[in-house]
C-alpha positions as CSV (number, residue, x, y, z in Angstrom):
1,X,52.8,-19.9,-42.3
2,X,50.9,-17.2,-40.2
3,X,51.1,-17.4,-36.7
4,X,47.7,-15.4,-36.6
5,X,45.6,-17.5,-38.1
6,X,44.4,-21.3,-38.7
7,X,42.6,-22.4,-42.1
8,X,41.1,-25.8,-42.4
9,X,39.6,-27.2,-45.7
10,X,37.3,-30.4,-46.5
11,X,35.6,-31.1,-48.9
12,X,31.8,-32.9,-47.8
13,X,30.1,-34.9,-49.9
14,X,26.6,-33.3,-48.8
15,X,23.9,-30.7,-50.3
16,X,25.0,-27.6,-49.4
17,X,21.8,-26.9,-47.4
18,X,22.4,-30.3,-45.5
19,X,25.8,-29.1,-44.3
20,X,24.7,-25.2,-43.3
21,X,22.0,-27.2,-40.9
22,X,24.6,-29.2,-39.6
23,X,26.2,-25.9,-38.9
24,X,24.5,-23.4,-37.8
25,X,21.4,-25.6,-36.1
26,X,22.8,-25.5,-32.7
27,X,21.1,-29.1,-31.5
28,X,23.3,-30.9,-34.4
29,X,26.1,-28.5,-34.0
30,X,26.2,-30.5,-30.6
31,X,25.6,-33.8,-31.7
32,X,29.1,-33.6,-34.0
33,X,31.3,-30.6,-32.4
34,X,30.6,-32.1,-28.5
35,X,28.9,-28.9,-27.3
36,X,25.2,-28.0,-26.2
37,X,23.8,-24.7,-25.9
38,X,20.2,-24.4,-24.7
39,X,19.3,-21.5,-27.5
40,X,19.0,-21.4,-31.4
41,X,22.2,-19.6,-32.5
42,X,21.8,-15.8,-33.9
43,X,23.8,-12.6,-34.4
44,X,24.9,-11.3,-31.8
45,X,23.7,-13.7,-29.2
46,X,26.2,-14.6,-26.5
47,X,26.3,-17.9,-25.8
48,X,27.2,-19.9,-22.8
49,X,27.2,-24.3,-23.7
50,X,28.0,-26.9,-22.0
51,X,30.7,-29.6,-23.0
52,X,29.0,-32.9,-23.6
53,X,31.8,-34.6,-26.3
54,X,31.3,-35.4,-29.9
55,X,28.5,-38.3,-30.6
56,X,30.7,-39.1,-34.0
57,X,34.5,-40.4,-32.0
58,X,34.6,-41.8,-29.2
59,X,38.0,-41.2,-28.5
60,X,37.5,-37.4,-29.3
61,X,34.1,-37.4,-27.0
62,X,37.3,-38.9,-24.1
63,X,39.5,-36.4,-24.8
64,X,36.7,-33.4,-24.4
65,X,35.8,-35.1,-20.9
66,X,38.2,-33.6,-19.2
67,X,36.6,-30.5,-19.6
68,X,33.1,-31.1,-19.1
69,X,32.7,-28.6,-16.2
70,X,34.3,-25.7,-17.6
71,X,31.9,-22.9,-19.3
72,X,32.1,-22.5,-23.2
73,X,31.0,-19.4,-24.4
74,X,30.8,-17.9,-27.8
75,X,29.0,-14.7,-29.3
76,X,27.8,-15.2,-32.5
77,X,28.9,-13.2,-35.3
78,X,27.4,-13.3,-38.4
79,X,25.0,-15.7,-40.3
80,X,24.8,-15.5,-43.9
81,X,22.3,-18.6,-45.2
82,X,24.3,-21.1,-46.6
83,X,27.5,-19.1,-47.4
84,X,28.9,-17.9,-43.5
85,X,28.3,-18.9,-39.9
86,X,30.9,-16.7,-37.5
87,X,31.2,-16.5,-33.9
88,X,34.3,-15.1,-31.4
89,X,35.6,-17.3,-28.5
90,X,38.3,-17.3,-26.0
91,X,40.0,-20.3,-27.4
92,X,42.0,-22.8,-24.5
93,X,39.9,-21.2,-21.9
94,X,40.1,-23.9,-19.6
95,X,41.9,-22.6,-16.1
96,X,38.8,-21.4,-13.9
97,X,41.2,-19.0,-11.6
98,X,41.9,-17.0,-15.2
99,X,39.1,-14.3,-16.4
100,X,39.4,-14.7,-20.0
101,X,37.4,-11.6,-21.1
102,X,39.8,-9.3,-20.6
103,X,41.6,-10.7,-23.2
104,X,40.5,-10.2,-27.1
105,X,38.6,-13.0,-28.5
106,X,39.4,-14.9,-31.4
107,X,37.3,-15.0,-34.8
108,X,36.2,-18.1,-35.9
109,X,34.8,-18.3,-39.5
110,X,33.1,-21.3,-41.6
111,X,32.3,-20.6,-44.9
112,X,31.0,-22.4,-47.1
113,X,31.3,-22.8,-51.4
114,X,29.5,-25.5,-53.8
115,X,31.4,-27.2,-55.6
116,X,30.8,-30.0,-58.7
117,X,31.5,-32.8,-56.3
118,X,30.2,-31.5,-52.8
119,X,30.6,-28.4,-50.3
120,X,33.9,-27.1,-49.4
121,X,33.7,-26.0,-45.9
122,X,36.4,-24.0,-44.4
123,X,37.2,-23.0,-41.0
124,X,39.4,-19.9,-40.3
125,X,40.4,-18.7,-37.1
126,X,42.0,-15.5,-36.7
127,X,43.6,-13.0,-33.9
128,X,46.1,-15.5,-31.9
129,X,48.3,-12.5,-32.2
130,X,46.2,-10.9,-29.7
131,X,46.5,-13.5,-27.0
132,X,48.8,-13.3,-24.2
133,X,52.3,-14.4,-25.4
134,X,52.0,-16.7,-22.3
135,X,49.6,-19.1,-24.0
136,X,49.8,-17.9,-27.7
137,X,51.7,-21.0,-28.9
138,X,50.1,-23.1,-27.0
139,X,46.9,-22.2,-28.0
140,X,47.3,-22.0,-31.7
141,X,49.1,-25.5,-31.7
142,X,46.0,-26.7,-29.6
143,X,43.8,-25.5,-31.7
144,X,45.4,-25.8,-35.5
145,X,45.1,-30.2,-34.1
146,X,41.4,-29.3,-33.1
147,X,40.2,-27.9,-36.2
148,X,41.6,-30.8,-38.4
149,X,39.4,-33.6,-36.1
150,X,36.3,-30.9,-36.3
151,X,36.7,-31.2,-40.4
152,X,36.6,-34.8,-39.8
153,X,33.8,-35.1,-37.3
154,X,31.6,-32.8,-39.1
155,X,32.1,-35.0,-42.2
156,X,31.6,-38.4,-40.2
157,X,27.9,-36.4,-38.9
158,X,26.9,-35.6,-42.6
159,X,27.7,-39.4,-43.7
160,X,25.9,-40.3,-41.0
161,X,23.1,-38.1,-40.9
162,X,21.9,-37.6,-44.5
């Protein structure tokens, strides 16, 4: 087990064009991940959204509350139709007396491959090894628990949203 990066698979019974949209369209990216941005995403747009909670859990939407006030910012990566949506993040960014951008950003990476029965999306989130030792485990444990109820909300969206 790496202590560098996080991998997440599901497998989502959806077209594969249906599940890019849900992706990389930044409206229903909000609607299922819990976070608006105000601008379509593209490479090499920094991003700054807003933390409104996931539409899809309730429970989830509670838990991403508590950080409704605190900036989320991304700069998107790459964007290869229907095969990779990227962007780099300061992941557990939460304390507002901390500037995070000294530190290196992580690399978060969904791709995406058909498959006979559906779309096997993975997310892979690299470069924990570069955060402060102070908040390394912390943040990889955080976020290893986060990505698992993403795969799942995404997947609740797509059976919802056709």
């Amino acid at each position: 087990m790496s202590s560098d990066r996080i991998e997440k698979q599901i497998l989502l019974k959806a077209p594969l064009d249906r599940v890019w949209r849900a992706l990389t369209d930044s409206r229903q990216f909000a609607i299922w991940f819990g976070v608006r941005f105000d601008a379509p995403f593209v490479p090499g747009a920094r991003m700054r959204g807003a933390i409104v909670g996931t539409k899809m859990n309730a429970e989830v939407a509670k838990a991403q509350s508590q950080y409704k006030d605190v900036p989320f910012e991304i700069t998107i990566e790459q964007i290869v139709p229907e095969r990779l949506f990227s962007f780099r993040w300061h992941p557990g960014a939460f304390d507002p007396n901390v500037d995070y951008s000294k530190e290196p950003a992580t690399l978060v990476e969904f791709s995406l491959k058909q498959q006979p029965d559906g779309v096997l999306l993975t997310v892979t989130e690299s470069g924990f090894d570069q955060i402060p030792i102070e908040r390394r485990a912390k943040t990889f444990a955080g976020n290893a628990e986060g990505w698992k109820i993403q795969m799942t909300l995404i997947e609740a969206y797509l059976a919802q949203n056709p």
